[in-house]
N, C-alpha and C positions, 0 to 999 in steps of 0.2 A: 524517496529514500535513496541511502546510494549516491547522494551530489547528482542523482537525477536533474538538471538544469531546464529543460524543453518545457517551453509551455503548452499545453492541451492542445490547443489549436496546431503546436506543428506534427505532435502525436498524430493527432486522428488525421493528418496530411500524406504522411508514409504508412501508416495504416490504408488509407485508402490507395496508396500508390499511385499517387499525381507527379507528375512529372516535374522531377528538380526538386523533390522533396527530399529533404537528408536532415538526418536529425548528426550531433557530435556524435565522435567514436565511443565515448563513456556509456553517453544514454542510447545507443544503438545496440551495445551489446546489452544493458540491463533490458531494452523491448524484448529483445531477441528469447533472452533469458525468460521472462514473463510468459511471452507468448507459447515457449516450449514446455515450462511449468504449467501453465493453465491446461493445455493439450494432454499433458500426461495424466494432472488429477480427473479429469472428463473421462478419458480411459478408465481410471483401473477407482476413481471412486471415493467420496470421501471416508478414508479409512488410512491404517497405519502406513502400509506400503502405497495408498494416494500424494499422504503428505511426503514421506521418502521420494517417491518418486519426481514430484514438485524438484525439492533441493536439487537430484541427480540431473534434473532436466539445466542446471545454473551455471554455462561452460561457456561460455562467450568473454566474461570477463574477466581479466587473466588477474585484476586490483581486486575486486571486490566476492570474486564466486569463490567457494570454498576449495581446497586442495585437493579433496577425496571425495568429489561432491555426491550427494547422499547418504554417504560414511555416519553415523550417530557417534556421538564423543565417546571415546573413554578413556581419561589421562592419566589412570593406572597404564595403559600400553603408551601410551604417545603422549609426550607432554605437550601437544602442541592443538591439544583438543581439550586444556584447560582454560577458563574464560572468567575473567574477571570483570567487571562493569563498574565504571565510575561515573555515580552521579554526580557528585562533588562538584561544582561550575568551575572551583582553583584547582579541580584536576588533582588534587589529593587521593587517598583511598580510605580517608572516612568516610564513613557510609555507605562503601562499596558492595555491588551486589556480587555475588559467589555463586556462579550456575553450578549446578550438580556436577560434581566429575565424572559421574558415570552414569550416560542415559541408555537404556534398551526400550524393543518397540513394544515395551508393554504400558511404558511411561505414553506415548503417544494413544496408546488400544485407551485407557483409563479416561483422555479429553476426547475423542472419540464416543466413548459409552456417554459420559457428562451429556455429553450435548444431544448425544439420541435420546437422550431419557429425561429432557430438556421441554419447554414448548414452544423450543425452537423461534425464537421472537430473535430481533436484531439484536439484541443486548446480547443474548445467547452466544450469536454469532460471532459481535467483539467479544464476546469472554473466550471463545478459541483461539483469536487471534492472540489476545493478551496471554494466555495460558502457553501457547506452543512458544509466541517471544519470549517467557519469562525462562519457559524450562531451556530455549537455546539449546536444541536438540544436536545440531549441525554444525563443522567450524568457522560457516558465512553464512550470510543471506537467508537467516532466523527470520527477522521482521517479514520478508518479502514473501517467503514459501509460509508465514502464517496468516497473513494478508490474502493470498491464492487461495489459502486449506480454509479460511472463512467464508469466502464465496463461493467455495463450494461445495460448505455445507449447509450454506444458506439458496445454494443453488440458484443462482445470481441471474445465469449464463442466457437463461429463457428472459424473462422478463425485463433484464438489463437494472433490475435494481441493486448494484452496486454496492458493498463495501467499500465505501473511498475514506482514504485521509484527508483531514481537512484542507481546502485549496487557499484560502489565508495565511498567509505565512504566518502573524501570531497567532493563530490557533493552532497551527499546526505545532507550532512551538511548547504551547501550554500541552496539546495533546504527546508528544512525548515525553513532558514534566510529569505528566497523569501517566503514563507508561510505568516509568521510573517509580513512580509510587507504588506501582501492582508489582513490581520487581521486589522491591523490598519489603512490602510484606509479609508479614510471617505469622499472619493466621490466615483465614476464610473468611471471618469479619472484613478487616483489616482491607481483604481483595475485594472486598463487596466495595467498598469504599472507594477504592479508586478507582475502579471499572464505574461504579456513577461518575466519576470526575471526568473520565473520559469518556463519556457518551453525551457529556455536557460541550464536548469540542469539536461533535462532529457536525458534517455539513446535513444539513435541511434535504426532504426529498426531492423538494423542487431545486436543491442549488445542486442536488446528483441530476436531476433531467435535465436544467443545463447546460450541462457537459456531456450529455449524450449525445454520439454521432448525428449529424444530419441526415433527416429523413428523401428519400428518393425526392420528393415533391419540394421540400427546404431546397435543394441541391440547383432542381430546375429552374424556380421561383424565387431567389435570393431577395432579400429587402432593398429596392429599389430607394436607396436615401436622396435620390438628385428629386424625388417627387413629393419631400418631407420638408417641411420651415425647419430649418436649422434655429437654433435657438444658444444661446452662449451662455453658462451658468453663472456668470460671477455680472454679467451686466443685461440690458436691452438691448446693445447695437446688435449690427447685426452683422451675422459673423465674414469674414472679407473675401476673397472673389479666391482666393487661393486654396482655399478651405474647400470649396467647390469644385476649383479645380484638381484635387487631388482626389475627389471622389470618380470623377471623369475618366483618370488615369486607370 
């Protein structure tokens, strides 16, 4: 999210702090952001002032973090914590979503209660996510601090089973079309609805394991491919000396 651009593999490079890792200045601040939100919610807990905390923790980036970070909207004082949403593809504003002009942290206490009184399953979990992006509590970085408030209350952090967005680009696409749909709806039905549409976009458990960090022993032990028949998909020859040469490199 975010024009996030880095792919996984250079993530978990500066995560690990390999030397001559560097991710852009965009997606360095949105880590930055991430890592300092997740720390906060691990403190203080999944709860109203966890997710708050989340957002206040989103200072790094001066384009995309909010102005008053952790601030909850209300655009009876500030018109500048009023948020409108176009899903329209020609960028019109029929159809447009209308977040509440005025949230307090009892709107956040209410998905909170939901989900404790939940059986807590992964759908569960995206429905927090969906529910904190629809109310757009914050005046930035909605999707992201409810992406972190999901994992942590699916309590991710032990086990590494993940909350992720799809890593497909068209899925990930259809997966905020399905977003858009929980946004505009305007029953419980209606949310039931699109929360299936988007559980139908996410990634498999095995395609969240991998992209899980490499294990001590993975790290030691890398896949040796100079000891493998190289094989070429589109023919039988066999693939050219350069190919092998650059595995050498």
């Amino acid at each position: 999210m975010n024009n996030y651009k880095s792919s996984v593999l250079q993530t978990k490079r500066v995560l690990d702090n390999e030397v001559g890792a560097k991710l852009p200045k965009n997606d360095t601040a949105i880590l930055y952001d991430a890592l300092d939100g997740i720390s906060a919610i691990e403190d203080k807990g999944f709860n109203s002032d966890g997710i708050i905390a989340v957002n206040k923790a989103f200072t790094y980036s001066e384009n995309e973090d909010p102005q008053l970070p952790g601030h909850l909207r209300n655009a009876f004082y500030n018109p500048d914590d009023a948020i409108m949403i176009v899903t329209d593809p020609n960028g019109t504003s029929r159809g447009a979503y209308s977040a509440p002009d005025v949230v307090k942290k009892k709107d956040l206490d209410n998905i909170v209660i939901e989900f404790n009184k939940s059986k807590k399953t992964r759908r569960d979990g995206w429905k927090v996510f969906a529910k904190i992006s629809k109310l757009q509590p914050f005046q930035d970085g909605n999707k992201r601090t409810a992406l972190i408030a999901a994992n942590a209350a699916m309590n991710t952090w032990d086990k590494q089973n993940y909350l992720v967005l799809p890593f497909n680009n068209i899925d990930h696409a259809e997966f905020m079309v399905n977003l858009m749909r929980f946004y505009v709806a305007e029953t419980d039905v209606d949310e039931e609805k699109a929360l299936d549409k988007i559980m139908t976009t996410l990634p498999s458990e095995k395609e969240v394991n991998l992209h899980l960090p490499l294990t001590k022993e993975e790290k030691e032990k890398p896949l040796d491919l100079k000891t493998k028949r190289i094989k070429n998909f589109y023919s039988n020859k066999a693939i050219n000396s350069s190919f092998n040469n650059d595995l050498e490199r």
